[in-house]
C-alpha positions in Angstrom: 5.9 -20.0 4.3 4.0 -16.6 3.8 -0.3 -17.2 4.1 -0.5 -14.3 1.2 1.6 -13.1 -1.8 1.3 -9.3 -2.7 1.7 -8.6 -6.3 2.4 -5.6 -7.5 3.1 -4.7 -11.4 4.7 -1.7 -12.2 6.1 0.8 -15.4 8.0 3.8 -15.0 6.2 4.8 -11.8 9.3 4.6 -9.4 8.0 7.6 -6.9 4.1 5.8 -6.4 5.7 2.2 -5.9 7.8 3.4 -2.9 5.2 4.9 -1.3 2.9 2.0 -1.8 5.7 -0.4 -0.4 5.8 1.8 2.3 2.4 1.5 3.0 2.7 -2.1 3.4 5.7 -1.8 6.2 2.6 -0.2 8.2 0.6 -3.3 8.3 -1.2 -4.7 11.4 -0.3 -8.1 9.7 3.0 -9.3 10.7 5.8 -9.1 8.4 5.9 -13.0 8.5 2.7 -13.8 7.2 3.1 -11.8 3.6 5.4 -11.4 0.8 6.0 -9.1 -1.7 6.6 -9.6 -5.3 6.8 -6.6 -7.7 7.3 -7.3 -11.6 8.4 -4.3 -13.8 7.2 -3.9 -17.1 9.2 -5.7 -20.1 9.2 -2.1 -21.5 10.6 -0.3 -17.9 14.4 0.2 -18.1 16.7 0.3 -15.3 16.1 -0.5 -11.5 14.2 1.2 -8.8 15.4 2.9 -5.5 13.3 0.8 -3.7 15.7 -2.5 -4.6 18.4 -0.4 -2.4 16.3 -0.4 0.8 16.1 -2.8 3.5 12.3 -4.3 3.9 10.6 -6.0 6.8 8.6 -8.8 4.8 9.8 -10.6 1.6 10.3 -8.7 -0.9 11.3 -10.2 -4.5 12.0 -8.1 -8.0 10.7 -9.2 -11.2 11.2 -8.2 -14.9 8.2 -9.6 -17.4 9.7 -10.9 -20.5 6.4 -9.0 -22.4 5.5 -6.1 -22.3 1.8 -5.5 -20.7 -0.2 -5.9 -17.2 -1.1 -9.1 -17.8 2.4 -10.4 -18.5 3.5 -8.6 -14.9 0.8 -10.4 -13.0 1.3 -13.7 -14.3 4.9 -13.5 -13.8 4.1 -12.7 -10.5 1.7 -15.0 -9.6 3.5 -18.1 -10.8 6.7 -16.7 -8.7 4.5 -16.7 -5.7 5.4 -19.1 -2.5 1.4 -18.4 -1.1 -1.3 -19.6 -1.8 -3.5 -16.3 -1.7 -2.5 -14.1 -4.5 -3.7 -10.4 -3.8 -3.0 -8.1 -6.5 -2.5 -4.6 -6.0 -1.7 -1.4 -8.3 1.4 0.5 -8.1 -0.3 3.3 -7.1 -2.5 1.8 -4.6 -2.2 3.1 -0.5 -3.1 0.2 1.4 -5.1 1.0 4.8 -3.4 -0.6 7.7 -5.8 -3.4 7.5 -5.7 -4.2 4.2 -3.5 -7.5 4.1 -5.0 -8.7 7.5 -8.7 -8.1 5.8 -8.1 -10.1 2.7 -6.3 -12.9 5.0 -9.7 -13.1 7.8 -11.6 -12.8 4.5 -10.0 -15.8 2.6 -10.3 -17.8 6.5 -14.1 -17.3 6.6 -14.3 -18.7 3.3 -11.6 -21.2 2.4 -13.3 -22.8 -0.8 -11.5 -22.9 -4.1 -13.2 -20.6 -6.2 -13.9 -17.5 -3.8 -12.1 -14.4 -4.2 -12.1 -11.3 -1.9 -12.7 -7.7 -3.6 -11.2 -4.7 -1.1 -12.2 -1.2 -1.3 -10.7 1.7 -3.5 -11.1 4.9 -2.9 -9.5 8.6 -4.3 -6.7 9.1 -1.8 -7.6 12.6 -0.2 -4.2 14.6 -0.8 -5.1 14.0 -4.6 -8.4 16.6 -3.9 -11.1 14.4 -6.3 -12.7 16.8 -8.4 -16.1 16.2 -10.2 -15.2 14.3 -13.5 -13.4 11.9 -10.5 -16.4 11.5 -8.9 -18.0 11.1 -11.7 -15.3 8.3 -12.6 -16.9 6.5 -8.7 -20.5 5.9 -10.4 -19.5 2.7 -12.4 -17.2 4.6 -15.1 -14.0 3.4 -13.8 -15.0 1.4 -10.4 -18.3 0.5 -9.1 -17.9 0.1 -5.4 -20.5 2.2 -4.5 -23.4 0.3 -5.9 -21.9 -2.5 -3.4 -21.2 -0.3 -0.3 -25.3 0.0 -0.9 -25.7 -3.5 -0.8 -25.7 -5.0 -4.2 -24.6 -8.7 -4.4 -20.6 -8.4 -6.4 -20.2 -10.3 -9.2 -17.4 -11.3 -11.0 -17.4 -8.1 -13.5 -16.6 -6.3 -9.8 -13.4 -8.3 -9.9 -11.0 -5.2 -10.2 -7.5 -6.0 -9.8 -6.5 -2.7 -8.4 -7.0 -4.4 -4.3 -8.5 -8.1 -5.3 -7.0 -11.3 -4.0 -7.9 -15.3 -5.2 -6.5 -18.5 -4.0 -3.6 -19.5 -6.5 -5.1 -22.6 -7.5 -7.9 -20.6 -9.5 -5.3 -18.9 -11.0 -3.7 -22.1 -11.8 -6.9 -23.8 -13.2 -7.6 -21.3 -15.9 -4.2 -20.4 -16.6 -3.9 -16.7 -15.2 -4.4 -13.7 -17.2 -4.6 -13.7 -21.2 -0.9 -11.7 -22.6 -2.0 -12.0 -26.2 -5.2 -10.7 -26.4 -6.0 -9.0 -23.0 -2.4 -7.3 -22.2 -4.0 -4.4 -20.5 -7.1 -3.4 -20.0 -10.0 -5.6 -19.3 -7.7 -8.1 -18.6 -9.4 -9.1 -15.2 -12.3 -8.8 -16.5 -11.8 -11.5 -19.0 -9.7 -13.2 -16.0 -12.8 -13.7 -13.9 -15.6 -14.5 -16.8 -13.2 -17.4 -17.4 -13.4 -18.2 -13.8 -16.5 -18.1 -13.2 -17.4 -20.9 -15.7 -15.5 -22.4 -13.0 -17.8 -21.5 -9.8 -15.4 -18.1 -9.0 -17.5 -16.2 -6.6 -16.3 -12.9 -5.2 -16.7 -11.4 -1.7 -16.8 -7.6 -1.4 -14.6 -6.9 2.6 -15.0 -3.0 2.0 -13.0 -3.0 5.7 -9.8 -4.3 3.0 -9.6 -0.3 2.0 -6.9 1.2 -0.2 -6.4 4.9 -1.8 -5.7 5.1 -5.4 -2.9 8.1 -5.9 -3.5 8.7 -9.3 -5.7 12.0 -10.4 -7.3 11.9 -13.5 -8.5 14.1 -16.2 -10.7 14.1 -19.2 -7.8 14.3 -21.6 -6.1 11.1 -20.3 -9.5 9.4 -20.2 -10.2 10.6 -23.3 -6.8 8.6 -24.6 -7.4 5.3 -22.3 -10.9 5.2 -23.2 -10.1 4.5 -27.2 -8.1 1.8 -25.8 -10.9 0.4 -23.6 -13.0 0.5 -26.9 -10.8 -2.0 -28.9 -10.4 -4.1 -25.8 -14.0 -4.0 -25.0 -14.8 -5.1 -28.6 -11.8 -8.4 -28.3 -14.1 -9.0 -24.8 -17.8 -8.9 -26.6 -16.2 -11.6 -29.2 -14.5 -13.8 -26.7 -17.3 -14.3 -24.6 -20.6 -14.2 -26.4 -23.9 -12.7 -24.5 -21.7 -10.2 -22.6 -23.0 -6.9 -22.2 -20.4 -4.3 -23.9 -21.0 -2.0 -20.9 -18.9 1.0 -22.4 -20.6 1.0 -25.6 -23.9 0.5 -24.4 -23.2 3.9 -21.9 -21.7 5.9 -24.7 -24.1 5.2 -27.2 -27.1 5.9 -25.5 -25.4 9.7 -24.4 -24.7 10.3 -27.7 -28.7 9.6 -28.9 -29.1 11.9 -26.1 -31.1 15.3 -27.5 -30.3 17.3 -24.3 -27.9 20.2 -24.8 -26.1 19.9 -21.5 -25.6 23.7 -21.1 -25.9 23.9 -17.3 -22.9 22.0 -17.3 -20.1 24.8 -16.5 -21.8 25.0 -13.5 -20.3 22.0 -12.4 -17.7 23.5 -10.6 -19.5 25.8 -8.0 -23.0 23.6 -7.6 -23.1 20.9 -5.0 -24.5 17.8 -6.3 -27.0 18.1 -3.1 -28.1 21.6 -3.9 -32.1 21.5 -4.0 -33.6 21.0 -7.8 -30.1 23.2 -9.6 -27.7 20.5 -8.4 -29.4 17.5 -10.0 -29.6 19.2 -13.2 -25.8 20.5 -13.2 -24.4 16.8 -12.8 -26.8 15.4 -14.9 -25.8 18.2 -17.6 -21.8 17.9 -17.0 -22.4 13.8 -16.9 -24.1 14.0 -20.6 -21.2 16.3 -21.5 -18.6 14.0 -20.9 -20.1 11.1 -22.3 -20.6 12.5 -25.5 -16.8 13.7 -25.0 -15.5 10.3 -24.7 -18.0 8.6 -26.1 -17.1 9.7 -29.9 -13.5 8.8 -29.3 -14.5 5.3 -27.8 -16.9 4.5 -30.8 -14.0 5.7 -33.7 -11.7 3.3 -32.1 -14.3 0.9 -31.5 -15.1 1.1 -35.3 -11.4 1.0 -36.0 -11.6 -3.4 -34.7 -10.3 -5.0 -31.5 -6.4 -5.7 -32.1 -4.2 -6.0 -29.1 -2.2 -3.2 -27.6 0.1 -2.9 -24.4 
């Protein structure tokens, strides 16, 4: 029997699966002590080029009967034969290490309700540029607030590179399909466990590339999704902080003009006195960018969407 299962959902992204299957052939773990399990979208048509190929570990494919992350995961989970569940994205380049790092990780602290939080970072062939970064400082992940030292909680619980022992899973009945199918759907995953002692260890050593550039357009379509899931998150667990509307509405109070801002591209965050102002400027613009989309759709109410 396999010590950990890898789970990996997936939608019409053929070309970044293979590569991050192939980045688990390259593991200092042995091919015995992991399996694979990926689960393809409801909505994902047809079979991938990877099902062809011969792998070294286990490898199982899964169709979800729903369309949504959520549904993929839980699939996957409840297939598992391990009782570690690590759940990566589709587009996530695991470091050598990775599956060996959760596995020490998980051995050094056995209980229940821990769960083990790897590192993401912006895989270097993808060249991050400075809404990216930007993205780094707690938009989209937070890991460098704990690579500084801060204590992870459970809202650091980022299924991207996370793993938790099965019987969690099990005890709060994996990931909510109707009214978390994607987006914040680990989020409300872990504020469920934690009423249930889930504590999370940050193993930074567990490190993983995300391939996936992004832009303000795209952002500016995921965040109006974000909003209306946000807003389902607020109402389901009362005393939560909505962290997106909280950011957005206090840039868009904001009197500052952000002019120095198309200097973003040219002016090193580092550069004596100019660079400070530059990023603070661009920062301010693209909160106000997304933050008027995020607070129509917030406006708009908090039903579900895939």
């Amino acid at each position: 029997m396999p010590e950990l299962s890898v789970v990996i959902p997936t939608r019409q992204r053929d070309e970044l699966l293979l590569r991050t299957l192939r980045r688990l052939v390259r593991q200092t773990a042995s091919a015995e002590r992991f399996e694979v399990i990926v689960v393809r979208d409801a909505s994902d048509a047809g079979t991938s080029a990877g099902e062809e190929l011969e792998w070294p570990f286990a490898l199982r494919w899964l169709r979800a009967g729903r369309a949504g992350a959520s549904a993929a995961r839980n699939l996957g989970w409840r297939a598992a034969s391990s009782p570690v569940v690590l759940f990566l994205g589709d587009d996530i380049l695991a470091c050598d290490r990775l599956v060996s790092s959760h596995l020490d990780a998980h051995r050094r602290h056995p209980a229940h309700e821990v769960g083990v939080l790897g590192r993401v970072g912006w895989a270097r062939e993808v060249r991050p540029t400075p809404f990216m970064r930007w993205l780094e400082r707690g938009i989209q992940f937070d890991y460098a607030s704990l690579d500084q030292g801060a204590e992870p909680r459970w809202w650091h619980f980022y299924t991207a590179n996370a793993s938790l022992k099965r019987t969690l899973l099990e005890s709060v009945g994996g990931f909510d399909e109707d009214h978390f199918p994607y987006l914040y759907e680990d989020l409300d995953l872990a504020a469920r466990m934690s009423k249930r002692g889930f504590r999370v260890i940050y193993a930074a050593e567990a490190f993983a590339e995300h391939l996936h550039p992004q832009t303000v357009k795209e952002w500016g379509e995921r965040i109006e999704v974000i909003a209306r899931a946000e807003r389902r998150f607020v109402e389901r667990h009362p005393g939560s902080v909505p962290y997106y509307h909280r950011l957005f509405t206090t840039a868009l109070r904001d009197p500052a003009r952000g002019i120095s801002a198309r200097l973003i591209g040219v002016v090193p965050r580092r550069t004596p006195w100019l660079g400070s102002r530059v990023w603070a400027s661009a920062e301010l613009r693209w909160r106000r960018e997304l933050g008027e989309r995020f607070m129509s759709a917030w406006e708009s109410g908090g039903g579900c969407e895939s």
